[in-house]
C-alpha positions, 0 to 999 in steps of 0.5 A: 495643616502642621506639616503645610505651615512648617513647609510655607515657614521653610518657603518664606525663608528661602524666598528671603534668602534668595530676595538678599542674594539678589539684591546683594548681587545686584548692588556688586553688579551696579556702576561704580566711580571715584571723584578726586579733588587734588591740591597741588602745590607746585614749586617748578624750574627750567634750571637743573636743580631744586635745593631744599628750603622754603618756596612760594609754591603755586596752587592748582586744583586737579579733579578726576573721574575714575570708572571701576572696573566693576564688570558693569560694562558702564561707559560713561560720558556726557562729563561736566565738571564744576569748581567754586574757588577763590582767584582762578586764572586759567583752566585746563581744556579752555576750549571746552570751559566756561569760567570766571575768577571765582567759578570754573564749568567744563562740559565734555562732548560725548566724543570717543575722547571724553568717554571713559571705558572701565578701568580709565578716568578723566582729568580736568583741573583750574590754576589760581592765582595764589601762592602758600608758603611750602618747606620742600625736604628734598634736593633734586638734580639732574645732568645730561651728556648731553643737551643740543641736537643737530641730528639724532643722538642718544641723551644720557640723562641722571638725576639723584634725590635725597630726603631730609625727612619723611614727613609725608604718606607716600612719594613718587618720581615721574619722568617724561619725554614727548612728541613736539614740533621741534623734535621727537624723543623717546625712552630707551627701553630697560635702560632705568636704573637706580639704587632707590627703593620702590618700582617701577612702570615704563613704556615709550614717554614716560617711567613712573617709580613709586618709592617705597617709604619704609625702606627709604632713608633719609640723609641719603642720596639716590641716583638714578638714570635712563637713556632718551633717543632724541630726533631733532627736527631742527637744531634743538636744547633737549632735556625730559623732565623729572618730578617728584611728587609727595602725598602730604594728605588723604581722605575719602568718603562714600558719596550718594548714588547718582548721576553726580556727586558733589565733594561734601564742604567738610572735605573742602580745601579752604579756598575751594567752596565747591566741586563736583562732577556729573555723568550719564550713568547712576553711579555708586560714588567714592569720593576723595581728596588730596594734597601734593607737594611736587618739585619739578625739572621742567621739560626743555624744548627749545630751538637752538638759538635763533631760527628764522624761514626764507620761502620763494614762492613762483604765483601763478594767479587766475583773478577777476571781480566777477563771480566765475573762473572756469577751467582751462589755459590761461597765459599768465604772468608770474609773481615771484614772492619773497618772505621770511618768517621768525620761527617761534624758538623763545630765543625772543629775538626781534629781526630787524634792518631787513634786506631783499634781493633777486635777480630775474628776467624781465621784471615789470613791477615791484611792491613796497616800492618806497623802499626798493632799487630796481631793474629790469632784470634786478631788484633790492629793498632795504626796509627801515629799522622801524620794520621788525619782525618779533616771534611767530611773525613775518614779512615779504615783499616781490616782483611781477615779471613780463612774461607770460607762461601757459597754465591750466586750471583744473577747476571751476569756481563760482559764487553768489551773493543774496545782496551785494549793495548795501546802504547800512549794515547788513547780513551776506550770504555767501555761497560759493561751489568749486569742482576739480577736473582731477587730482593732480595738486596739493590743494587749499583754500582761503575766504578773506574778508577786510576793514575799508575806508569804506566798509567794515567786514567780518565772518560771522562765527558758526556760519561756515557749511560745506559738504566738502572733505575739508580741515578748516580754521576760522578766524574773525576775518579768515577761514583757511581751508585744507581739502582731504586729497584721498576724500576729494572726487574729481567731477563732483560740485562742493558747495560753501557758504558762509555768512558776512557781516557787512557794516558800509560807512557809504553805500557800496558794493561788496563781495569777499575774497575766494581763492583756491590754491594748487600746490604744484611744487614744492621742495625745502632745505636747511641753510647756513647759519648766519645773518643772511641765507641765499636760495641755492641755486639747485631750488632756483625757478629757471627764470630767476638767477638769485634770490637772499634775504639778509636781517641783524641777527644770526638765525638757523635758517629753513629755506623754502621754494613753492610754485603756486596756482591761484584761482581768486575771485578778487574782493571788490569794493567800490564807492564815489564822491561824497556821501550821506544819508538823510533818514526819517523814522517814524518809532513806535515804543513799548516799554516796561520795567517788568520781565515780561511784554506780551503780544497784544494791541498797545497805544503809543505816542510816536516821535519822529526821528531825523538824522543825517550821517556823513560817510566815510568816503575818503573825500574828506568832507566835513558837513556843516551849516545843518538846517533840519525842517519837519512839518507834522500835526500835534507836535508836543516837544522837540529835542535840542530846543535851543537850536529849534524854532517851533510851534504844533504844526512845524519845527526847524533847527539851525546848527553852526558850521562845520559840524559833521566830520566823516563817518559821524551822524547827527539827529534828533526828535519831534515827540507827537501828542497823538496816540496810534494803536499798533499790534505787537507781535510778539513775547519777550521774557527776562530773568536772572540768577540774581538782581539784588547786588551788594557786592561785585558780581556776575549776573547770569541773564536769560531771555526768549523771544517768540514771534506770532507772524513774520510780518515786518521787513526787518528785525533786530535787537540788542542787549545794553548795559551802562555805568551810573551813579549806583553801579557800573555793567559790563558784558563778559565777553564770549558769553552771549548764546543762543539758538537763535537764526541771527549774527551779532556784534558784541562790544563791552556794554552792548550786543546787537543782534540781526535776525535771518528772516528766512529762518525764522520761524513764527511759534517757536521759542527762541533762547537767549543768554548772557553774563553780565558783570554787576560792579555796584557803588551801592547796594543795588537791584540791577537788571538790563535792558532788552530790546527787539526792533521791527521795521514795519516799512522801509522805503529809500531812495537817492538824490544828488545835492546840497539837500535833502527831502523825504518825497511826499510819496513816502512821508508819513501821513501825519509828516507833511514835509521833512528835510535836510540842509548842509553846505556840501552836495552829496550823494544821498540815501534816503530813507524812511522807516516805521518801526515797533520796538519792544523794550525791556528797560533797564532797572536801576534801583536801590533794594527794598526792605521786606515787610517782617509778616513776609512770608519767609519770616513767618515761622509756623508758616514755615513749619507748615511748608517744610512739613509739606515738602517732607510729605511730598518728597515721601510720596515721590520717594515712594512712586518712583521706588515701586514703579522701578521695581515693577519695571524692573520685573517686567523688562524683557531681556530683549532691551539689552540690544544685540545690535547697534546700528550706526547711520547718517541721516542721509542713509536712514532708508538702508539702516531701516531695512537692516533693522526690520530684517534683524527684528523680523528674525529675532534680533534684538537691534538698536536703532536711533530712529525707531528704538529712541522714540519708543524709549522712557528716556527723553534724553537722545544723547544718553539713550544712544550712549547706553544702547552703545554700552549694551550692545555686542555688535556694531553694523555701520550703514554708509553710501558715502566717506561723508557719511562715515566721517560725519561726526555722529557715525564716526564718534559711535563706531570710533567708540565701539572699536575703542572698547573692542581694542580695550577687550570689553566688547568682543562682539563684531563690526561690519560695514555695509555698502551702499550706492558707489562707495568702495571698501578702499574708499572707507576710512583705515578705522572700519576697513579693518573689520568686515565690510560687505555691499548692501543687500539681501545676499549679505542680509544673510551673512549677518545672521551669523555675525550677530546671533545671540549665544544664549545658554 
């Protein structure tokens, strides 16, 4: 019995042993990160020299994300950062920020970029508008042998230091050149030297030199220098730039384990009042904070002086109104366009007193021909000096020649409208298909829409599809677009679409441009500095025998010559006469001042609304001697009484002549003592960050909304704002999100917003949000108005004349009569409308004082809840400790997959039998469609992160270059092959084939690694690739 309990003693203490060798392995074993907050100090110059002394330098707040290189294998992504600091003015990586004067918040797509393998890190930072009062204890030149380049050359560049003490922990010196537009320079390799002491790192764009700061000494000057190959792209000012940096101040601290981790306030600068970074991954944290006192040379690049760009480009356009161009042989008669650009080379000059000139056989026609001399054979313009053309800018002018030449077009175009006519504003979809014959051309496209005196059109934002091989930019008017010749297929039909906020000030018809251009020659030179530039002859088409532009100022000149072929379905607008709308709307209102309104059935008394607006129809009609009539049962009020005559049963109102002017309206109300019961179809939820304001502030606003059915003909909303006596509200712009199926026009007090019925869906909750600006006069609670409105019915007609009548058939059945008088005839829309809105009105109100028996003001109550929170915190603390250590007993090695396998949508059915063959032969394999669904973690795009960290293999199943390029597939195997290249992964990557795609076809990235065609035979293969080496 003795010899049992002396040998459980000696058990108990090697389970002990090993249990605390386990969890001291583990504890080396998990991820670990640093969070830094910098305070940088910034005294800077463009100049060649900073001299010691006192400077306002300026503030910046960098933040960084460092993974250890902790042999974890941790990947991290999903980054957001967030700052809370006094007078922010800017902020790095704009695109992916949201941020006001006082809070910055930037979060990271889980893109190959922005995810950080061991060993890198990730920065991100704000520039305040504010500056402090900093001694610099140093002088900092630099000169060159030289700094202009009109062809490569080498620069020698120097530059000496020289510390009046070392009042600081550490220093360094950074110098950097780069790739830029105008020129592309690069450090001589081993070309550094210097007599400073320290050392040094150096590659291709930069040397860093760290200087030691015990054998430093102050009083003395350090020289240094090194050599930069310069390749101008044009005539250039070139020099790199030189930055002295010093750590003024250190401190650091071990943060929480986590998946964020927060700068403790201790740690703080004293305008920073947050700061905090957040990932995908638990990590054990180190935080630290800095302070920077830097002394920069900045980079020059700079055009050497002015340059500007001539470009003559022979159009040949296929055009028409209608909805097809097909291709074949067109005879066309070319366009000769001249233009000339400003190149943007902070020169800062302004052309002026511009001058065209060509000569060319038979012209027929010129533009801006107010200011032209023309011929047939000849044509000058001599723009007025009130014509200039600042930086980044340009202007053109041409001439249409008689004499038409045989082009093919190698392409058909078509397009196609859900509604074309449009008598208020309203949603176009667009869509349009382009196929090419072949490949013979250097292609783009361009989608423009316009304002008109007729109607105002615009893109609406995120609306633009397209299963085409395309690079686009959008803008709010315009998307360009450029097509991926390698990617393009000849014979295959590319579908688009976009969607057109269409906004009529007359009924009209309206379809936007489309045009696609060919490329069919195009060639470019350097010309003569001076004030004018001529096309050389050598460039010239064969049918124009001159060509110049002339201006006030003496540029460096590119010269440009493009021949073009145009296939445009021209837009078209059309309209006639005057016009007007006469509409009676029949309004059913629930409203409440709570944050909520239920679906249900509502009593409402309706009004009646008429109105009557003048288009803009550039007849130059001015609406007057107005006369409104109704007839309805149980009138109880009118508006504008002063002008009514009425009674229960009839109101008419008379207004003075001359009252209306174009593109403005007019109307008013009856108000009806009879209620009508109308079911609302819907609910609608608001709440706020905040409502109680005693200072300027900014009012995160978050409402939903949920239809039980789709039964009305329209619906649409908006958002509103306004300025009292208690306080004024503004939307921040670009603030507005939603996943909502709708477009939306935003202006400074006001969104609307237009459902696409077709895409809504009944059931489903649909998210909201917007900042508001809150500036109160007064302390004040505050809260907007939200509005919803359904047309239950709508019907129009149109009518000639000088009046206007709601037929009989479409009045109301309580209206018996409703119409309209003016002294003009117009071409009426009329229209009749029922509609039920839901509004959450707009709160003003001063703040309530709270009783002092609330409950927050109770202390034994608040004893109580605190020890309930202590309590419940302990048990949570508790189950989730026992439940991760159960799990973690019980996971199976096999959850660390293999095999990762990467797939578009389209191609799930190849990735699905790839996975069911590895699993049927005992490879552990990740796949989104199968292993996510089973999986603990709800969170998609983690989940796919962590199976991308853990796997040793990548196979990537494709049918398509779409599909390879989609964004997912490419962000997932772009990031394998990153860690493969870093060295931490050593695993494979192999591409299988399906349908028609050939290895040549896939982009350079995957072809570099195996690639075989899909199928049973290669199935084979892959066992080989991806068995698991176990010990």
């Amino acid at each position: 019995m003795k010899s049992f309990c002396e040998f459980a003693r000696v058990a108990l203490a090697v389970a002990l042993v090993l249990i605390s060798t386990a969890q001291i392995s583990a504890a080396d074993d998990r991820p670990s990160a640093q969070f830094t907050i910098d305070q940088n100090f910034n005294i800077g110059a463009e100049n060649d020299s900073i001299t010691s002394g006192t400077y306002n330098a300026d503030l910046s707040y960098g933040m960084r994300i460092d993974n250890d290189d902790d042999d974890s294998g941790t990947t991290l992504g999903e980054l957001e950062f967030r700052i809370r600091a006094d007078d922010i003015k800017n902020v790095h990586r704009e695109e992916y920020a949201k941020w006001n004067e006082s809070y910055a918040e930037q979060k990271f797509p889980p893109e190959p970029d922005f995810i950080i393998g061991e060993h890198e890190g990730l920065w991100t930072g704000v520039n305040l508008d504010y500056q402090e009062s900093k001694y610099l204890n140093l002088n900092l030149k630099r000169w060159f042998n030289q700094t202009t380049f009109n062809e490569t050359g080498y620069q020698l560049v120097s530059f000496s230091v020289e510390f009046e003490n070392k009042n600081f922990e550490w220093a360094w010196c950074h110098m950097a050149v780069g790739n830029r537009n105008e020129v592309h320079a690069s450090i001589v390799p081993n070309t550094f030297e210097t007599n400073a002491p320290g050392w040094k790192d150096e590659n291709e764009d930069n040397i860093n030199f760290n200087f030691d700061k015990d054998k430093l000494q102050t009083g003395v000057t350090y020289n240094s220098s090194f050599v930069v190959k310069v390749e101008p792209k044009t005539p250039v000012v070139h020099k790199p730039k030189i930055h002295i940096g010093q750590g003024l101040y250190r401190k650091s601290a071990t943060g929480k384990t986590g998946y964020a981790v927060e700068m403790p306030s201790s740690m703080l600068p004293e305008n920073v009042r947050y700061a905090s970074v957040k990932t995908n991954v638990s990590n054990a944290w180190r935080i630290e904070r800095k302070t920077h006192l830097f002394a920069e040379l900045n980079e020059v690049v700079e055009n050497a002086g002015p340059h500007a760009k001539f470009s003559l480009t022979k159009d040949f356009n296929v055009r028409t109104q209608d909805d097809s161009i097909t291709s074949g042989t067109y005879d066309i008669d070319p366009v000769y366009n001249m233009q000339i650009h400003n190149n943007d080379d902070n020169s800062g000059t302004i052309l002026g007193n511009l001058e065209f000139r060509i000569r060319a056989d038979d012209i027929k026609n010129v533009h801006w021909k107010e200011y032209a001399e023309w011929n047939e054979s000849y044509a000058e313009w001599k723009i007025p000096p009130g014509f200039v053309i600042k930086e980044h800018d340009g202007e053109g002018t041409g001439v249409d020649v008689n004499r038409s030449e045989s082009k093919h077009l190698n392409l058909n175009i078509n397009r196609w409208f859900n509604q074309t006519s449009f008598n208020k504003t309203g949603y176009q979809l667009v869509s349009f298909t382009v196929e090419f014959e072949d490949k013979n051309f250097e292609g783009w496209g361009e989608i423009e829409v316009w304002n008109h005196d007729e109607v105002s059109s615009s893109i609406v934002p995120g609306t633009f599809k397209t299963d085409a091989p395309i690079r686009r930019s959008e803008e709010e008017r315009r998307i360009n677009l450029n097509f991926d010749e390698d990617a393009l297929q000849s014979g295959v039909t590319y579908n688009f679409s976009f969607v057109v906020k269409v906004e009529p000030k007359t009924p009209v018809i309206y379809k936007p441009q489309i045009r696609i251009t060919q490329s069919l020659y195009s060639n470019s030179t350097t010309g003569e500095t001076g004030y004018a530039v001529e096309m050389p002859s050598s460039m010239l088409p064969e049918d124009v025998k001159y060509a110049s532009v002339a201006t006030n100022v003496s540029n460096v000149w590119e010269i440009e010559r493009n021949t073009q072929l145009n296939a445009e379905l021209d837009e078209v607008v059309e309209r006639d006469g005057p016009h007007s709308e006469f509409s009676l709307s029949k309004n059913f209102n629930v409203r409440t001042q709570d944050d909520s309104l239920t679906s249900g059935t509502y009593d409402t008394d309706p009004s009646y609304n008429m109105h009557i607006h003048n288009r803009d129809d550039n007849s130059n009609t001015i609406l007057g001697d107005l006369e409104f009539r109704i007839q309805a049962d149980n009138i109880k009020n009118v508006d504008r009484d002063e002008n009514a005559e009425w009674s229960k049963s009839y109101a008419e109102w008379k207004f003075p002549s001359e009252f209306i002017e174009e593109d403005d309206g007019f109307g008013h109300s009856v108000h009806i003592n009879h209620s009508e019961s109308k079911h609302l179809n819907l609910n609608i939820n608001r709440w706020f960050n905040q409502t109680s304001f005693n200072e300027t502030g900014y009012q995160l606003v978050i409402f939903t909304v949920e239809f039980e059915d789709t039964n009305f003909e329209w619906v649409g909303g908006n958002i509103e704002v306004w300025e009292h006596d208690e306080v004024d509200a503004s939307i921040v712009p670009g603030t507005f999100k939603t996943d909502a199926p709708v477009g939306w026009n935003e202006g400074e007090r006001k969104i609307d917003f237009g459902f696409d019925e077709n895409a809504l869906r009944p059931g489903v909750t649909y998210n909201f949000s917007v900042v508001v600006k809150v500036e109160p006069k007064t302390p004040v609670i505050y809260k907007p108005q939200i509005r919803i409105d359904q047309d239950l019915y709508r019907d129009s007609t149109t009518k000639t004349g000088y009046a206007a009548e709601i037929p009989s058939y479409m009045l109301p059945e309580n209206v018996r009569y409703a119409s309209v008088v003016t002294n003009v005839s117009n071409a009426w829309w009329i229209e009749k409308k029922i509609r039920l809105s839901a509004e959450l009105e707009e709160v003003v109100t001063p703040p309530s004082t709270q009783a002092a028996s609330s409950p927050g003001n109770n202390p034994n109550m608040t004893s109580t809840v605190i020890g309930i929170v202590i309590i419940f915190l302990l048990i949570v603390f508790i189950s989730i400790y026992f439940t991760r250590r159960k799990g973690k007993e019980e996971e199976p090695e096999s959850l660390l997959r293999d095999v990762f396998i990467s797939a578009a949508s389209a191609d799930y059915d190849y990735a699905r039998q790839v996975y069911d063959f590895l699993t049927e032969n005992g490879v552990s394999t990740f796949y989104s469609e199968e292993s996510i669904p089973n999986s603990n973690d709800i969170n998609f795009r983690m989940e796919i992160t962590k199976a991308l960290g853990e796997a040793q293999h990548m196979i990537v199943v494709v049918s398509s270059v779409e599909y390879a390029k989609s964004f997912w597939v490419e962000t997932e195997w772009g990031f394998f092959i990153k860690e493969k290249r870093s060295g931490r992964k050593t695993g494979n990557v192999i591409t299988l084939t399906a349908g028609s795609i050939q290895p040549s076809d896939l982009p350079p990235g995957l072809r570099g690694y195996e690639v075989m065609p899909f199928g049973e035979e290669s199935f084979e293969k892959l066992l080989s690739y991806v068995e698991r080496k176990v010990d």
